[in-house]
PQR file with spaces between the fields and no chain letter, atoms N, CA, C, O and H, PARSE charges and radii, in Angstrom:
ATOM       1  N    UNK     1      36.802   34.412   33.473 -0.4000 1.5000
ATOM       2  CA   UNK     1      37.073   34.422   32.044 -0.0000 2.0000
ATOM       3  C    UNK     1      35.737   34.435   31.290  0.5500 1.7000
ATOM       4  O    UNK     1      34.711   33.942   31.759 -0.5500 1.4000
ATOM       5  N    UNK     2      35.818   35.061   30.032 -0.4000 1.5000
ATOM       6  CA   UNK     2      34.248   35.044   29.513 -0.0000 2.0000
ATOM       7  C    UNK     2      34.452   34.816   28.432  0.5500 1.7000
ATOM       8  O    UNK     2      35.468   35.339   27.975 -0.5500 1.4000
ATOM       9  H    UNK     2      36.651   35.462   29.651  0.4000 1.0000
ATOM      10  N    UNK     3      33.770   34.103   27.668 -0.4000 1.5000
ATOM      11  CA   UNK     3      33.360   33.201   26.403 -0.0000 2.0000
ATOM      12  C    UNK     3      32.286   34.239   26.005  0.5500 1.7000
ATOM      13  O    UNK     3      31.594   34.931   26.752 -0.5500 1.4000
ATOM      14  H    UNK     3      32.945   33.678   28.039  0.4000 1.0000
ATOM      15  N    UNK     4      32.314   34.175   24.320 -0.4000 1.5000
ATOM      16  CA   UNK     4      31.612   35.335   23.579 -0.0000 2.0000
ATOM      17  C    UNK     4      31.078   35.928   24.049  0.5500 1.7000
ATOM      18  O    UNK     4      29.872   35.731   23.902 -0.5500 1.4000
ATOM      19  H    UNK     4      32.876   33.613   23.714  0.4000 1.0000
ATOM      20  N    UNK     5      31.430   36.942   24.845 -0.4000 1.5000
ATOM      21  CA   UNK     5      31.189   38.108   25.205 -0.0000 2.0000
ATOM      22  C    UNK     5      30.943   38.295   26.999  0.5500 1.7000
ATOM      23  O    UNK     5      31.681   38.663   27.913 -0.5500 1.4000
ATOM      24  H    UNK     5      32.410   37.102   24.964  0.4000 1.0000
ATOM      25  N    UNK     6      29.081   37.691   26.899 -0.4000 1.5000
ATOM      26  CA   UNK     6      29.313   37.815   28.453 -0.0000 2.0000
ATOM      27  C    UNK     6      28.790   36.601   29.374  0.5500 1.7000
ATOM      28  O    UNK     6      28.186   36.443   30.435 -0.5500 1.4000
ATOM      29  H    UNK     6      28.481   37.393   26.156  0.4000 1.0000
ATOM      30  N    UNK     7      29.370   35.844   28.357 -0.4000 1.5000
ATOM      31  CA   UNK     7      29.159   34.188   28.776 -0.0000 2.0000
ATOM      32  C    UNK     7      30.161   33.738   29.678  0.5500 1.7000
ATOM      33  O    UNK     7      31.296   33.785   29.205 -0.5500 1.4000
ATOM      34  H    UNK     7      29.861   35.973   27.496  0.4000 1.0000
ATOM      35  N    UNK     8      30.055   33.262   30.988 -0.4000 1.5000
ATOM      36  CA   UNK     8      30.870   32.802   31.894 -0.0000 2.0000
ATOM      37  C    UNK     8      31.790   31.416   31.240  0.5500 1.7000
ATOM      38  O    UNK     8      31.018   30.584   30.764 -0.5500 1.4000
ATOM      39  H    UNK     8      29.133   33.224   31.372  0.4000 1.0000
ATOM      40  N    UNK     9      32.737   31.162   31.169 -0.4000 1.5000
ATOM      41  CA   UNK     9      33.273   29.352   30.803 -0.0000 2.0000
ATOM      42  C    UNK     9      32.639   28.559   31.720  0.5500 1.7000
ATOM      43  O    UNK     9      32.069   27.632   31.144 -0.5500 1.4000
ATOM      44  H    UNK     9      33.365   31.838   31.555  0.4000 1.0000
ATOM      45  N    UNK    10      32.474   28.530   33.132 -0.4000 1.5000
ATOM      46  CA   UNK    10      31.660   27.434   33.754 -0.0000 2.0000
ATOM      47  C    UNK    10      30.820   27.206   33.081  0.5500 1.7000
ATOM      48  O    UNK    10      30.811   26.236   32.323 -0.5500 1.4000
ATOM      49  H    UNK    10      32.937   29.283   33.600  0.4000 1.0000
ATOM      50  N    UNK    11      29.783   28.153   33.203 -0.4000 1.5000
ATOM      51  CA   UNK    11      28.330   28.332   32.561 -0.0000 2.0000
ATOM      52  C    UNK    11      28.197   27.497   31.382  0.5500 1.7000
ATOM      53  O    UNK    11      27.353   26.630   31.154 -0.5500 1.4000
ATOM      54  H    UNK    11      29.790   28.940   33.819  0.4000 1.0000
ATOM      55  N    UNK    12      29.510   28.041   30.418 -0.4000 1.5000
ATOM      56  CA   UNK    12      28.936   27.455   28.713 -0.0000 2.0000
ATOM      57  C    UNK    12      29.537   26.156   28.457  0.5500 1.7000
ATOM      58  O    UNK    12      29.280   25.572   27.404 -0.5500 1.4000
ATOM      59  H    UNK    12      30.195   28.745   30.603  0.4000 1.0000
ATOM      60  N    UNK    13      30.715   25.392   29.773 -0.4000 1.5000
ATOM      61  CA   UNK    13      31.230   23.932   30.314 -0.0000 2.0000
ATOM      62  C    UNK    13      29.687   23.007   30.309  0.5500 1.7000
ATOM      63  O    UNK    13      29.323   22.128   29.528 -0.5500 1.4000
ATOM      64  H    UNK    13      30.924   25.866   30.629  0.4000 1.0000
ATOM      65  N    UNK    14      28.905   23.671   31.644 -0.4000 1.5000
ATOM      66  CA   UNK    14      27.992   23.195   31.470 -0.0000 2.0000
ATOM      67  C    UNK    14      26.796   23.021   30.842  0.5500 1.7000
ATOM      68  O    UNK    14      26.190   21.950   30.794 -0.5500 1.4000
ATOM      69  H    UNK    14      29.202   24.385   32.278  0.4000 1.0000
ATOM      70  N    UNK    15      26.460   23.999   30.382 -0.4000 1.5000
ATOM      71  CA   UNK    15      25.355   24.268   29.188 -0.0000 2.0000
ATOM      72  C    UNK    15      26.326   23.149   27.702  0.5500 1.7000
ATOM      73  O    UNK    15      25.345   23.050   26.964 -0.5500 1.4000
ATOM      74  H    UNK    15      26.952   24.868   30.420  0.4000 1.0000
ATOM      75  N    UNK    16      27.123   22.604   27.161 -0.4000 1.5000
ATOM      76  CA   UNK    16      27.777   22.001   26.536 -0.0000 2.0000
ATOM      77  C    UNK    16      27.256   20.817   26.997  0.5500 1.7000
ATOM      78  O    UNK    16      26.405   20.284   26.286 -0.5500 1.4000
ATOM      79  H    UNK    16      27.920   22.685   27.760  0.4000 1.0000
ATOM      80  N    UNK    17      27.695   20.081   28.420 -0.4000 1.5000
ATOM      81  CA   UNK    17      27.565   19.043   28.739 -0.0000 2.0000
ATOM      82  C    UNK    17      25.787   18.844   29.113  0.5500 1.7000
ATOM      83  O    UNK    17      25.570   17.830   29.776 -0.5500 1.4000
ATOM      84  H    UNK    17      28.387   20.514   28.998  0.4000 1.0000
ATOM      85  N    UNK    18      24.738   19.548   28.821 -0.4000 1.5000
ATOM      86  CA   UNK    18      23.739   19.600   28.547 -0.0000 2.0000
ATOM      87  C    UNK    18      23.162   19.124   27.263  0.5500 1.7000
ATOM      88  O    UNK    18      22.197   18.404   27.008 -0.5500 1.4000
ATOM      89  H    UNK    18      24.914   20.371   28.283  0.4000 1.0000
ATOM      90  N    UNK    19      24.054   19.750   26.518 -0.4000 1.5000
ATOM      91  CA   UNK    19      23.561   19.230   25.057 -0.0000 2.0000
ATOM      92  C    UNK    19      24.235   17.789   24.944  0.5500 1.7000
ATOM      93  O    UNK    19      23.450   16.904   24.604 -0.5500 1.4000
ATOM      94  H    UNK    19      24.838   20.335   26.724  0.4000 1.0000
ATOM      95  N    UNK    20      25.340   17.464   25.134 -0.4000 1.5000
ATOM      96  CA   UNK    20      25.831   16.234   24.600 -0.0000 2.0000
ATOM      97  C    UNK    20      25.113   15.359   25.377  0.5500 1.7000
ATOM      98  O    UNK    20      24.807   14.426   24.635 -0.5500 1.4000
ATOM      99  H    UNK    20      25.978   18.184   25.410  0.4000 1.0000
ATOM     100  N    UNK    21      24.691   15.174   26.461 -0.4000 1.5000
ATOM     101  CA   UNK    21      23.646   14.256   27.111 -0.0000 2.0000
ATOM     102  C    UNK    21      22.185   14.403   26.743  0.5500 1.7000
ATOM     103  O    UNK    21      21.330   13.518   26.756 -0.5500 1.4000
ATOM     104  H    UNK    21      24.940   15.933   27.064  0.4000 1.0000
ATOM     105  N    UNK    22      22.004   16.115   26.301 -0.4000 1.5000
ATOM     106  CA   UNK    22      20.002   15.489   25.358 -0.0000 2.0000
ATOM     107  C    UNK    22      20.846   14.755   23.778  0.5500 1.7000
ATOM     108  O    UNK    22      20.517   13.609   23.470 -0.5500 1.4000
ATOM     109  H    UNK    22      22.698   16.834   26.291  0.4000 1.0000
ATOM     110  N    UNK    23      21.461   15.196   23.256 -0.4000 1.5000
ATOM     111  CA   UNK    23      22.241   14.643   21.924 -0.0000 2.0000
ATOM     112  C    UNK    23      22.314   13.122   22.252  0.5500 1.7000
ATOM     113  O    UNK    23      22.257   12.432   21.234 -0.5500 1.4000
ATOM     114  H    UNK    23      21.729   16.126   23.506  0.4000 1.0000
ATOM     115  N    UNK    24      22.426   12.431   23.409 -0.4000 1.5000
ATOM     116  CA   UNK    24      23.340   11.069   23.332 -0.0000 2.0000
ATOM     117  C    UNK    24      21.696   10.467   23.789  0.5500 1.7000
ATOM     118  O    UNK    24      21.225    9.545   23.123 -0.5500 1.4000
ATOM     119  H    UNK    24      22.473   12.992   24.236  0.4000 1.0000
ATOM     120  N    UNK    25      21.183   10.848   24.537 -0.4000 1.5000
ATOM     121  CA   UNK    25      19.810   10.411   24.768 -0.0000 2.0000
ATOM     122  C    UNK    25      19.092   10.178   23.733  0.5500 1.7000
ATOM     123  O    UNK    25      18.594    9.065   23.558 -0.5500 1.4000
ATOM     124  H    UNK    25      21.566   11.596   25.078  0.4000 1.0000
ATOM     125  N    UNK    26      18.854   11.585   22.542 -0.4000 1.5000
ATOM     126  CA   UNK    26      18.365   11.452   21.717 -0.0000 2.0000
ATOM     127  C    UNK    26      18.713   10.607   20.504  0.5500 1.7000
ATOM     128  O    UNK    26      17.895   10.458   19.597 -0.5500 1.4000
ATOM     129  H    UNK    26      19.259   12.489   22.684  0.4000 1.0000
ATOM     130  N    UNK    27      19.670   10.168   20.485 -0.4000 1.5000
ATOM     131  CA   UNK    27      20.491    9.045   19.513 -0.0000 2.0000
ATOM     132  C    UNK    27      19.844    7.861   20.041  0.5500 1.7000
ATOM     133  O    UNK    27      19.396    7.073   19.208 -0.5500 1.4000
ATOM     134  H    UNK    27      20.335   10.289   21.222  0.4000 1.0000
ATOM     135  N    UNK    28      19.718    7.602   21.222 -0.4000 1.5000
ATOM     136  CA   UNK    28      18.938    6.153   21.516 -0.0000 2.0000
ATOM     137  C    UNK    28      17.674    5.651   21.476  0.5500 1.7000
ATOM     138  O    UNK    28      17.325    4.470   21.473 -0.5500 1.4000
ATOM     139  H    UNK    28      20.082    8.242   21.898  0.4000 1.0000
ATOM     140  N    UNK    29      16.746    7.044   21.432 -0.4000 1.5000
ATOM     141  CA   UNK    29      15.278    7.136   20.990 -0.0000 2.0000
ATOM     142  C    UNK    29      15.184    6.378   19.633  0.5500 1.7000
ATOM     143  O    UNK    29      16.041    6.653   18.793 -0.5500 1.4000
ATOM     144  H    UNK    29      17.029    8.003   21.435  0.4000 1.0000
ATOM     145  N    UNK    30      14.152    5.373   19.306 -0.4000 1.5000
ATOM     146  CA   UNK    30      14.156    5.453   17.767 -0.0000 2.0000
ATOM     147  C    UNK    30      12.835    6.615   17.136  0.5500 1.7000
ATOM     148  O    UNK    30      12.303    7.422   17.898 -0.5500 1.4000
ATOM     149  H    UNK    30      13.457    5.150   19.989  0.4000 1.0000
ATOM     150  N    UNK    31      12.629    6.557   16.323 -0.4000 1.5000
ATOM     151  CA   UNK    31      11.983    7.869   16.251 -0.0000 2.0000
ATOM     152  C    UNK    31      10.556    7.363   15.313  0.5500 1.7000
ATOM     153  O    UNK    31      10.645    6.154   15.103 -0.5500 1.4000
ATOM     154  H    UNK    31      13.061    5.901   15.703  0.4000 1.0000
ATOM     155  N    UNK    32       9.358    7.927   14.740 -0.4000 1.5000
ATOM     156  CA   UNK    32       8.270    7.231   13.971 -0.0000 2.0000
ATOM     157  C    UNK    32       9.060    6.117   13.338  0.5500 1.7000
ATOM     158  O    UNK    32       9.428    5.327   14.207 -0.5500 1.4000
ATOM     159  H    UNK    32       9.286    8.909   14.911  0.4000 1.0000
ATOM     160  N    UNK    33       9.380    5.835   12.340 -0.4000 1.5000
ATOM     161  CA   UNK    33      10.175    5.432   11.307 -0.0000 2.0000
ATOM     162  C    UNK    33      10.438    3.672   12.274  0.5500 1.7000
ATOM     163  O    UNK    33      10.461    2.640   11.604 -0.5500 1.4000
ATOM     164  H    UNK    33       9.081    6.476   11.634  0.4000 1.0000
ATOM     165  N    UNK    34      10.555    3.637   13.344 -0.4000 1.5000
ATOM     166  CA   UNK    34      11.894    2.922   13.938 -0.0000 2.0000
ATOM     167  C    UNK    34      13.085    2.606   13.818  0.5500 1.7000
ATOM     168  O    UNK    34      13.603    1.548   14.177 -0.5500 1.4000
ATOM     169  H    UNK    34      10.537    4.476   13.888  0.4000 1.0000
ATOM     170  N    UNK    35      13.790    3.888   13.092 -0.4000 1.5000
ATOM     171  CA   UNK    35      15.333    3.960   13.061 -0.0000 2.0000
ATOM     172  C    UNK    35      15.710    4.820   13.758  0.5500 1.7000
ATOM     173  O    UNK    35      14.796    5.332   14.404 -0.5500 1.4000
ATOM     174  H    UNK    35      13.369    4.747   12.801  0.4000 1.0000
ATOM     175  N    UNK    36      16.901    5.323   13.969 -0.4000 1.5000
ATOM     176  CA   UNK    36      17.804    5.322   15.049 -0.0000 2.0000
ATOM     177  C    UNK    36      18.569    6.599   13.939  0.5500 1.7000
ATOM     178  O    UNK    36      19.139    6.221   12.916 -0.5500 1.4000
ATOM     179  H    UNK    36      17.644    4.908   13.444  0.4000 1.0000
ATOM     180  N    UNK    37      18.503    7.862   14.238 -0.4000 1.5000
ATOM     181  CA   UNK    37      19.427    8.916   13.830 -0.0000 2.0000
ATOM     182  C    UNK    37      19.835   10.116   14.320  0.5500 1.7000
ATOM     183  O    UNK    37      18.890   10.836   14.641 -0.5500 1.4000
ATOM     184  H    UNK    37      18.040    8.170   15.069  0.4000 1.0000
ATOM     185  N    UNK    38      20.657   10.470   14.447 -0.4000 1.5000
ATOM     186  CA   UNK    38      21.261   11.855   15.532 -0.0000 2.0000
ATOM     187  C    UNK    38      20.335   12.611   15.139  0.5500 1.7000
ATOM     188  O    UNK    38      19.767   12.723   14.053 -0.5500 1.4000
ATOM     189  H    UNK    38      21.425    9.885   14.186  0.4000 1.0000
ATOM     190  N    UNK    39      20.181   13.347   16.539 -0.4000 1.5000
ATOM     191  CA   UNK    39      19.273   14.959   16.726 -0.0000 2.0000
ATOM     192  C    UNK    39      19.356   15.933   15.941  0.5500 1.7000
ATOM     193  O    UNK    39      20.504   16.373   15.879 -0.5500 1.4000
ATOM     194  H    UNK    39      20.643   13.255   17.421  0.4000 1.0000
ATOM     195  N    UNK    40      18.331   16.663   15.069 -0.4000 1.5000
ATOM     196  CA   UNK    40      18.958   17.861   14.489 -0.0000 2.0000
ATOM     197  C    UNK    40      18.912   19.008   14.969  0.5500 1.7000
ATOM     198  O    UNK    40      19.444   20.034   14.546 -0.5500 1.4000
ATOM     199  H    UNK    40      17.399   16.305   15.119  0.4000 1.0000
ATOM     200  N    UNK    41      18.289   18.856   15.837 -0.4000 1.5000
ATOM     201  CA   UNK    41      17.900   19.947   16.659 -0.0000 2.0000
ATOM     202  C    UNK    41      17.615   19.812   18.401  0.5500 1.7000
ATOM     203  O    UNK    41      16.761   18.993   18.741 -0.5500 1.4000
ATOM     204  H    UNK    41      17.857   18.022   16.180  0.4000 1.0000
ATOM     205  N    UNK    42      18.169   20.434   19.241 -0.4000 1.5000
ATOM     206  CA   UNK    42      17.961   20.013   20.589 -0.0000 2.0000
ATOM     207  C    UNK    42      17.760   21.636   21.354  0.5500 1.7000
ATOM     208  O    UNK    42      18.611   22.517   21.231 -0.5500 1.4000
ATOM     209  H    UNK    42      18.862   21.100   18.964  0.4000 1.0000
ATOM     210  N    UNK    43      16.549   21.797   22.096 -0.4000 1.5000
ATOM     211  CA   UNK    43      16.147   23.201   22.263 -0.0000 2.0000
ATOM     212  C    UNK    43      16.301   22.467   23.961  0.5500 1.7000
ATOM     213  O    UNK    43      15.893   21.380   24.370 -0.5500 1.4000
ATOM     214  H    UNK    43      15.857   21.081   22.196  0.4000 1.0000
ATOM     215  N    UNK    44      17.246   23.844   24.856 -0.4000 1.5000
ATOM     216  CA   UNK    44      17.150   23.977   26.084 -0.0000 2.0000
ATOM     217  C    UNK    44      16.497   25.507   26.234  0.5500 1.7000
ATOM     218  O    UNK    44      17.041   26.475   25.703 -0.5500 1.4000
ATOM     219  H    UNK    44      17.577   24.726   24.523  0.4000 1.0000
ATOM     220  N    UNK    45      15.465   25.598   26.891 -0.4000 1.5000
ATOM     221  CA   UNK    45      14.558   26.332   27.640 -0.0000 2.0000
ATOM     222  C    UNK    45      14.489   26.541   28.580  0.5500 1.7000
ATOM     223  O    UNK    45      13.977   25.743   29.366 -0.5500 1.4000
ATOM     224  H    UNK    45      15.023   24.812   27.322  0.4000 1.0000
ATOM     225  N    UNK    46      15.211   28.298   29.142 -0.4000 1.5000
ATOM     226  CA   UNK    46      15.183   28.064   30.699 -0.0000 2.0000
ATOM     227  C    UNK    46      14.398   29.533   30.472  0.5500 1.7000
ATOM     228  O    UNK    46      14.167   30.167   29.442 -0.5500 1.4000
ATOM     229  H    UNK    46      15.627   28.946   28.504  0.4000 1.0000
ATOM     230  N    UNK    47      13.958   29.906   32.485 -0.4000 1.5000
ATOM     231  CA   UNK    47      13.086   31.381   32.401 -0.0000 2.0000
ATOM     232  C    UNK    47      13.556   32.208   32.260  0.5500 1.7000
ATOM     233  O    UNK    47      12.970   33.121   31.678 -0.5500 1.4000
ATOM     234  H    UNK    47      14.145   29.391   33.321  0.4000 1.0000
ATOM     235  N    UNK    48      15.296   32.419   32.848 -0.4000 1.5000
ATOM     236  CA   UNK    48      16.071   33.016   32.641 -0.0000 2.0000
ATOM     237  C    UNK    48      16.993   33.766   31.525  0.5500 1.7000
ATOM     238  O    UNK    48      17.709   34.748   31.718 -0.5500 1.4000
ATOM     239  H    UNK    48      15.773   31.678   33.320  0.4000 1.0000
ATOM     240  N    UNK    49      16.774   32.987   30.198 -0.4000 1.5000
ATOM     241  CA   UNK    49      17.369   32.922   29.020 -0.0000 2.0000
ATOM     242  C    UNK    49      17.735   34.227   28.265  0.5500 1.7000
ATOM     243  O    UNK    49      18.844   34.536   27.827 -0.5500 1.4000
ATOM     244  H    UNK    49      16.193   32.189   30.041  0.4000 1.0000
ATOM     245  N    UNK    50      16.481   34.984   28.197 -0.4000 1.5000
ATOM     246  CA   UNK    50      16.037   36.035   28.099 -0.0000 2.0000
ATOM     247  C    UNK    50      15.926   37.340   28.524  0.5500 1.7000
ATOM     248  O    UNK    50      15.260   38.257   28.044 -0.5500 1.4000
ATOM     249  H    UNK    50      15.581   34.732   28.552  0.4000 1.0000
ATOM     250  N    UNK    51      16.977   37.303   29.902 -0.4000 1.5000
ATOM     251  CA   UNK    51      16.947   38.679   30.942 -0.0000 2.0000
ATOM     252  C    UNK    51      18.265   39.322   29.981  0.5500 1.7000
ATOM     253  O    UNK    51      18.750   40.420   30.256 -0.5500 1.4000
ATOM     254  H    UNK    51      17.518   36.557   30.292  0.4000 1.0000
């Protein structure tokens, strides 16, 4: 089955559960400040990304 276009569903299952674990990580960091606020941004970087 393929998800927008030629995205596998395993693939974008797991690439999902990638983000919600840097997302939940990054919620527990406190950040300069020493408060505590969700990610606005979370960049996964692979070599592959790009073929």
């Amino acid at each position: 089955m393929a998800v927008a276009g030629c995205m596998d569903a395993d693939w974008a299952d797991e690439l999902a559960a990638a983000f919600s674990a840097k997302a939940a990580l990054a919620n527990d960091v406190t950040g300069p400040a020493r408060g505590q606020v969700p990610a606005g941004q979370i960049c996964i970087e692979r070599d592959d990304s790009f073929d």
